[in-house]
PyMOL CGO cylinders between C-alpha atoms (Angstrom):
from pymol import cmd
from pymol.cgo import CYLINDER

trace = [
    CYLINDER, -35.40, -9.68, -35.30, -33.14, -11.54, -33.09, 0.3, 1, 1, 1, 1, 1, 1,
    CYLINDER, -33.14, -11.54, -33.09, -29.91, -9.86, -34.53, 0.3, 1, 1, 1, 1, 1, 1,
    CYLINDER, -29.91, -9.86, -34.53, -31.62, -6.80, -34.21, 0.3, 1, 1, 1, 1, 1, 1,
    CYLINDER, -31.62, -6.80, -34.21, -32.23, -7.01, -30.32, 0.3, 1, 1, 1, 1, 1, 1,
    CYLINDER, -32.23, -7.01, -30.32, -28.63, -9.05, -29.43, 0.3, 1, 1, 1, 1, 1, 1,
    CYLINDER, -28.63, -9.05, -29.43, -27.09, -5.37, -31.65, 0.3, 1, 1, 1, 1, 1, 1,
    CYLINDER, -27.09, -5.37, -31.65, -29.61, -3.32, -29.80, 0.3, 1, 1, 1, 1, 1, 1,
    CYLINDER, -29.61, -3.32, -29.80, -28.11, -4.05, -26.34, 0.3, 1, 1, 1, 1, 1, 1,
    CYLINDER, -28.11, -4.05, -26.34, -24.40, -4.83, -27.65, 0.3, 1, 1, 1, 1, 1, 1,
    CYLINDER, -24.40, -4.83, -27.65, -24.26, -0.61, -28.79, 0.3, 1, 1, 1, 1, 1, 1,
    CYLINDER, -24.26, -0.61, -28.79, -26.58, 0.04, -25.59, 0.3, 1, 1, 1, 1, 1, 1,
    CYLINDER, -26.58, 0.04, -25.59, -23.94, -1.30, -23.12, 0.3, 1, 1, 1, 1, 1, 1,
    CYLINDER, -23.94, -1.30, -23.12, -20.82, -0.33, -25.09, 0.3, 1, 1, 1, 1, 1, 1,
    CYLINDER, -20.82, -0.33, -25.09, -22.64, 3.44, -24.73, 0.3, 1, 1, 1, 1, 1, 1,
    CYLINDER, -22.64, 3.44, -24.73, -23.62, 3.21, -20.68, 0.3, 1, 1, 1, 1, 1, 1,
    CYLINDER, -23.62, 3.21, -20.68, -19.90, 2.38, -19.86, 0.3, 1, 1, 1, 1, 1, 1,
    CYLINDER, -19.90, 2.38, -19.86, -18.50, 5.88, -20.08, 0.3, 1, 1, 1, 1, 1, 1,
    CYLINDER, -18.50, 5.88, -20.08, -21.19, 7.00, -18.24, 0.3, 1, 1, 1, 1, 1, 1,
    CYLINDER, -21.19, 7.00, -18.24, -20.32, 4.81, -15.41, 0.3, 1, 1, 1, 1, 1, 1,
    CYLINDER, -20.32, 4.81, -15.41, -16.83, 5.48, -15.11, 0.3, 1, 1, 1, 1, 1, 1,
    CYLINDER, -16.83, 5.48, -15.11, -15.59, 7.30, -12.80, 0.3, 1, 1, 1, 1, 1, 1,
    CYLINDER, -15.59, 7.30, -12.80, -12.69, 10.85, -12.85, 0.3, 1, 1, 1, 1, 1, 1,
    CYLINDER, -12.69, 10.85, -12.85, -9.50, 9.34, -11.68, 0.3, 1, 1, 1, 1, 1, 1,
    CYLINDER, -9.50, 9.34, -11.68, -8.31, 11.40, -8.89, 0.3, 1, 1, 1, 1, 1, 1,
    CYLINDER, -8.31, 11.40, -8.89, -4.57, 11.81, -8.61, 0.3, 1, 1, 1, 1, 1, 1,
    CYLINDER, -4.57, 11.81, -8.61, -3.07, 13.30, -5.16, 0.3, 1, 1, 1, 1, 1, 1,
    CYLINDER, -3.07, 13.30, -5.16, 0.15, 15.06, -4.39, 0.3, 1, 1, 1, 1, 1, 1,
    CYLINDER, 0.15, 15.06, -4.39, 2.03, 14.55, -0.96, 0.3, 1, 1, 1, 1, 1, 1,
    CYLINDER, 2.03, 14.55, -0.96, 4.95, 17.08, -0.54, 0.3, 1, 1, 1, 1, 1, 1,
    CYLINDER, 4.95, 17.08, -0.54, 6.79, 14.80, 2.29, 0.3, 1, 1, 1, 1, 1, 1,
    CYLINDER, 6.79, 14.80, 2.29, 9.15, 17.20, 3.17, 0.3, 1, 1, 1, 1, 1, 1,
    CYLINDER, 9.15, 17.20, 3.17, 6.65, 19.95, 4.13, 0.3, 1, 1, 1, 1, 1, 1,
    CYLINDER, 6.65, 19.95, 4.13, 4.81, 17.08, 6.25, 0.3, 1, 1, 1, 1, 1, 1,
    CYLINDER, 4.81, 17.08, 6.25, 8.15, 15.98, 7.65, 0.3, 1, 1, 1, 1, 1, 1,
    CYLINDER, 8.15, 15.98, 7.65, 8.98, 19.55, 8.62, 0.3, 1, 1, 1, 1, 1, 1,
    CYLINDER, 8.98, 19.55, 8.62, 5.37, 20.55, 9.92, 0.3, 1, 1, 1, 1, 1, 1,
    CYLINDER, 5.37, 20.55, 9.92, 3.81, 17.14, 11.50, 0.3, 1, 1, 1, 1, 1, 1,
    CYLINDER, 3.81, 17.14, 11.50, 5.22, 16.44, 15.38, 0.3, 1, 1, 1, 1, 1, 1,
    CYLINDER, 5.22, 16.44, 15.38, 6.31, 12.71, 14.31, 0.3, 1, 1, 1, 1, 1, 1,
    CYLINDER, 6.31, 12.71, 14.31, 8.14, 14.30, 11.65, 0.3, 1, 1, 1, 1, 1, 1,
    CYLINDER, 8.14, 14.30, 11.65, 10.35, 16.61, 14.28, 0.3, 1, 1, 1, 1, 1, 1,
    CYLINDER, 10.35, 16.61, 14.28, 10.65, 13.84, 16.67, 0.3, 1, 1, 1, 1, 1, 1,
    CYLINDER, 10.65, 13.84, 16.67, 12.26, 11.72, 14.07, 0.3, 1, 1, 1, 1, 1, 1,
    CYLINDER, 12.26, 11.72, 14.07, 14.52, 14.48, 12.22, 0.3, 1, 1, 1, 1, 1, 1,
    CYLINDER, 14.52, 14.48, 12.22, 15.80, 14.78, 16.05, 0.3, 1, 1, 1, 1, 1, 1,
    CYLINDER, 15.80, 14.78, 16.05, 16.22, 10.92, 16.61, 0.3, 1, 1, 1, 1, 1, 1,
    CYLINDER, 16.22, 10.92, 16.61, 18.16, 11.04, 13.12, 0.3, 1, 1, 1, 1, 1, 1,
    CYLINDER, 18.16, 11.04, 13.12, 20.31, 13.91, 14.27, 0.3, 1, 1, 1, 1, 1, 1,
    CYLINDER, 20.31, 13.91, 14.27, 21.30, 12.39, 17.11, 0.3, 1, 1, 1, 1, 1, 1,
    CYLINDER, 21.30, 12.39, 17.11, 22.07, 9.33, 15.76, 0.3, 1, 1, 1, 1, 1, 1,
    CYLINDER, 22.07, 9.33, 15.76, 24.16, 11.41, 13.09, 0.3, 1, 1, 1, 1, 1, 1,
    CYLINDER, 24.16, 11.41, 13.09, 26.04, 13.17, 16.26, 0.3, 1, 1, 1, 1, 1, 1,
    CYLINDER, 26.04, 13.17, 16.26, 26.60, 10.07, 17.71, 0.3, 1, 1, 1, 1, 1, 1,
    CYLINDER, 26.60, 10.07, 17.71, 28.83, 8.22, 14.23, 0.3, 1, 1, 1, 1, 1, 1,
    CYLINDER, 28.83, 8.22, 14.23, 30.81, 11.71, 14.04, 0.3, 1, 1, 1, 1, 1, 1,
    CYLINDER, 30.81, 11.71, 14.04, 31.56, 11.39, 17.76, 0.3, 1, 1, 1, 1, 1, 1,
    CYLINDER, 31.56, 11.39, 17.76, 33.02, 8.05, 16.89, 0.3, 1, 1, 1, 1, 1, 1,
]
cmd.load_cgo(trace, "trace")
């Protein structure tokens, strides 16, 4: 009777941890598009420009 119970809650627990889980969610960030689009992402393109413009000048 003992086995019987200890089984009973071994398969009852191995079956309520699917149901627990959780969908993985995965997320894409397209960094160019929020480099191009965001205002930080201007301001630095500019800072790297100049920067760029100023080893040429050299």
């Amino acid at each position: 009777m003992k086995q019987f119970f200890v089984l009973f809650f071994v398969c009852l627990s191995l079956a309520a941890t699917p149901a627990m889980a959780q969908a993985q969610k995965i997320a894409y960030v397209d960094l160019q598009k929020a480099l191009n689009l965001s205002s930080a992402g201007k301001e630095a393109k500019e800072k790297i420009k100049a920067k760029v413009q100023e080893y040429d000048a050299e």
